[in-house]
N, C-alpha and C positions, 0 to 999 in steps of 0.2 A: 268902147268895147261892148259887142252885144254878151246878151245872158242866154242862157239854155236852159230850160225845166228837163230835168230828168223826171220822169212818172216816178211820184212817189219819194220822191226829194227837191231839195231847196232851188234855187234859181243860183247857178254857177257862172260867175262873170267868165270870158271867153268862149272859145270855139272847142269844142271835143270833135275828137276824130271819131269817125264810123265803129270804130271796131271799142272805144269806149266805154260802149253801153252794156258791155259785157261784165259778167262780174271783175274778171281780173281787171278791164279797166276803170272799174268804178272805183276797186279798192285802190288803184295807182293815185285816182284823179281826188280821192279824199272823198267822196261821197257814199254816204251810204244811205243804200235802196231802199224800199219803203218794208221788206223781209226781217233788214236788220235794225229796224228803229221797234226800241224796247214800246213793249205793248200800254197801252192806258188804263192806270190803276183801277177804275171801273171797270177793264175787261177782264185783267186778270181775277178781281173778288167774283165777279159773274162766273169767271170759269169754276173758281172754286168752289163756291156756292153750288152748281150743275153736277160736279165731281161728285160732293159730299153726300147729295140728293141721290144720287145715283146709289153711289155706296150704301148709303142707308137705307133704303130700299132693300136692296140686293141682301144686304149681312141680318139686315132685322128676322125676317122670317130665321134663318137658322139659329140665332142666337136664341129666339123663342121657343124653337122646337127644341134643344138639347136644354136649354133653362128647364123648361117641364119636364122630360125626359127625367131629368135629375132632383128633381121635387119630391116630398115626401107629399102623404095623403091629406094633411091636416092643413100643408102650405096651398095647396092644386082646390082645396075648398074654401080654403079663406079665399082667394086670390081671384076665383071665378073660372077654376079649370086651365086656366094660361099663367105659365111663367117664364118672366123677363129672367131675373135674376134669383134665384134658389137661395132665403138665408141659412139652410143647412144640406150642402148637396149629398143624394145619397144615391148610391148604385140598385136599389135593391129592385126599380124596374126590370135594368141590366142581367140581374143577377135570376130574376122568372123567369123572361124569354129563354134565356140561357139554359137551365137547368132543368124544364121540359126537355129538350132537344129539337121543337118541330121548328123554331127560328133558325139554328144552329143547323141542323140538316137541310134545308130552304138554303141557307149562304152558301153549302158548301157546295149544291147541285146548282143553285145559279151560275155560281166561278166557274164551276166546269162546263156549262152549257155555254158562258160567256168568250171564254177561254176559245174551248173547242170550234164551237160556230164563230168566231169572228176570224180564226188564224182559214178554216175552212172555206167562208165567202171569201175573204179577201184573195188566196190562192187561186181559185177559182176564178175568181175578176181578173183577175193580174193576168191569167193566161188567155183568157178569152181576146181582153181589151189590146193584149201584145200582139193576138191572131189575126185579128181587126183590123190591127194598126199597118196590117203590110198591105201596098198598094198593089201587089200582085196575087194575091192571094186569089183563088178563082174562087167566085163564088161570095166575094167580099161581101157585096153589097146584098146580098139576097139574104143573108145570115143576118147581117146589120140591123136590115128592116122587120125581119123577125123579134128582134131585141126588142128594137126600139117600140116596137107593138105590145110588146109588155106595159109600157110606157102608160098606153093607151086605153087597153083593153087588159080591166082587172078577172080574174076568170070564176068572181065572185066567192061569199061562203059557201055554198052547198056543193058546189064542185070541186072547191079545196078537200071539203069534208071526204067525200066520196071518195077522191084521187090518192087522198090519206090512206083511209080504211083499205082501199082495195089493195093497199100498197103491201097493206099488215104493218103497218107506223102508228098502230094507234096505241095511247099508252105506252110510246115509245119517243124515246128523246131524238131521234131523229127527224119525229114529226117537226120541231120546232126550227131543225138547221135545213133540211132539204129543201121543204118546198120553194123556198125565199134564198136557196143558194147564191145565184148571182143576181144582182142590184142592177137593172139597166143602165139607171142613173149614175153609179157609181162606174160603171166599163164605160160608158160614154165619156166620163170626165177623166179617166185614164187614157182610152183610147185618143183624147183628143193631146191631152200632153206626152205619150210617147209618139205621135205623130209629129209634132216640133223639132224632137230632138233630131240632129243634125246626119242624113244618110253617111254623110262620110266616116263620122265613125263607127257606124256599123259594116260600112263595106271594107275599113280598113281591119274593122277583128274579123269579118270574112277572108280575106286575103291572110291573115296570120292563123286561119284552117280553124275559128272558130264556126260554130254550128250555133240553131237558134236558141236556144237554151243559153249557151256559155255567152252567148250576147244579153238575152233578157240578164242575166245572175250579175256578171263583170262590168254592163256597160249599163241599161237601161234601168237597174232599182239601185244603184248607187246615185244615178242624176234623179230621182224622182223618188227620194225619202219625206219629201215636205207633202205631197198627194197622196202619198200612201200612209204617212201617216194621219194626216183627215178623215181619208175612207175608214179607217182603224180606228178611230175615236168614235167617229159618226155610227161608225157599224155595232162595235162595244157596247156604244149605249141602248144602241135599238136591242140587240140581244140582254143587255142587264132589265131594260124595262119594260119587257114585254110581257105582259102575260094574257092575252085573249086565245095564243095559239094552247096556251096550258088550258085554261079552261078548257077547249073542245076537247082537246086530244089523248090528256093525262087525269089520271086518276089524285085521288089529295094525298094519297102516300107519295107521291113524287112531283108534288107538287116546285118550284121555285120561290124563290123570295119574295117577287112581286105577287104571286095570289094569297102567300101569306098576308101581305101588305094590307094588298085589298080586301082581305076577312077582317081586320083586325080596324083599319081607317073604316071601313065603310061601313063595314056592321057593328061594330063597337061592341064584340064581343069573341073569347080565345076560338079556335079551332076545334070543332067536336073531339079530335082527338090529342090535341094540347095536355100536355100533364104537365102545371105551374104548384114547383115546390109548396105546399099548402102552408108552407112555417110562413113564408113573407108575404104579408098581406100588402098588395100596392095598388094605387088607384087604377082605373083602366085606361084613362087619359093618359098618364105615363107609360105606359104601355105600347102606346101607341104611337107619342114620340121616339118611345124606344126604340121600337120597330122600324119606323121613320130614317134615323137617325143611322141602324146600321146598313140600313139599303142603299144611305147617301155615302158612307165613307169609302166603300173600294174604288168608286168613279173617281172621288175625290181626292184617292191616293197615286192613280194611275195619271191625270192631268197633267201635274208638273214635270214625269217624266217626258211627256210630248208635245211640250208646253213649244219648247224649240222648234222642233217640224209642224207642228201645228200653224204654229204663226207664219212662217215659209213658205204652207202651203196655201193660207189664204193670198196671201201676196203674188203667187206665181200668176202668172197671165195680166198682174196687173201693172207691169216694168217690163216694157220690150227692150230689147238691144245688151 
């Protein structure tokens, strides 16, 4: 009786039939693939090893930055300015920024800029990329090429500036949501996945006397939550960390989070106009983990809610059928 090598398995005495080599018949004929043979215990310690390196990396810096953050002044000087692990942890960084107001006013005009400009671009994209996406649309492609020359062609600073001012947006929080309204990159990558989805059911909620609205609303952002919410994360964080358009545009009374950031990391000293309760003396190095520290928690709170579409939306385009 002859033998058979299956790729990736043992040499089976007889004949296997054609359709065999498939999983259901491998699992009929007792053979298992080379998929389902348990990995080699130098792969698996390698894998972990890679994991842990990874991890470590990744968690180290945060653990350091809220370690100091939480440090008194006497531990941040023995210590050399950095701490791993605080042996007596104390809020009273926390409790400066805070009792000034100018951190406290910075978080709460970020949220709202955050907030507002991201539910704003994203609207925006969503309609454009929906307008786009119809093959009849006259004028499709002329509009298109327009877009996509954004792409191309940045329309520099000083014409930003200009375009701004003339607008009367300066000093004004709409400087920071208008000019960067819609994301070419981002209507492109919509525009190409509401282009997939399948004509017939939009010709069938036509036929039941929908209009294109109640198509975009019922049919086209119920199938295309894992994209949108990408765009939404991606978008979120570019409006949480931005702050060059503050610099030009807004004065330090209205200033956001990140220029506070950057006064406080870069120049390593409070805000000309900062008023830090004088009772709690704290190092400035803590301070500035502090600062640090509350810049990173809303992103860091908002993730897991989109943790689900997030992951969905990387994946989409990457599993046909």
């Amino acid at each position: 009786m002859a033998t058979v090598k299956i790729p990736g398995g043992p040499k089976v005495p007889g004949f296997l039939k054609p359709n065999s080599v498939t999983p259901e018949g491998l699992r009929k004929s007792g053979v298992r693939p080379a998929w389902m043979e348990k990995p080699h215990p130098l792969a698996v310690v390698g894998k972990f090893l890679v994991i842990a390196i990874i991890c470590f990396v990744t968690i180290y810096p945060f653990v350091l930055v809220i370690g100091t953050s939480l440090s008194t002044t006497e531990e941040i000087n023995r210590k050399g300015g950095l701490v791993l692990w605080p042996d007596s942890p104390s809020l009273d960084a926390y409790y400066a920024i805070f009792s000034g107001g100018t951190v406290s006013g910075a978080l709460i005009r970020s949220i709202l800029i955050t907030v507002i400009g991201t539910a704003v671009h994203v609207v925006a994209t969503i309609l454009m990329a929906y307008g786009l996406s119809k093959r009849d649309l006259v004028g499709g492609k002329f509009f298109l090429m327009t877009v996509l020359l954004t792409m191309l062609f940045s329309p520099g600073l000083i014409p930003s500036f200009l375009m701004v001012n003339a607008l009367g947006l300066m000093n004004n929080y709409a400087a920071l949501i208008l000019p960067g309204l819609i994301s070419a990159f981002n209507m492109v990558i919509l525009r190409s996945f509401f282009m997939n989805i399948p004509e017939e059911l939009k010709e069938s909620a036509r036929i039941d006397g929908a209009g294109d609205l109640s198509i975009l609303w019922r049919i086209i952002l119920p199938l295309s939550k894992g994209v949108i919410a990408v765009i939404t994360l991606f978008t979120a964080v570019g409006f949480w960390n931005s702050y060059f358009g503050a610099l030009l545009y807004l004065e330090s009374d209205k200033w956001p989070l990140p220029m506070i950031l950057r006064e406080y990391v870069l120049l390593g000293a409070p805000m000309a106009d900062g008023n830090f309760n004088s009772e709690v003396v704290v190092p400035s190095q803590a301070i500035q983990m502090a600062v640090v520290v509350v810049s990173l928690v809303p992103i860091l709170l908002v993730y897991p809610f989109l943790q689900k579409y997030f992951t969905k939306g990387v994946l989409t385009g990457a599993i046909k059928g």
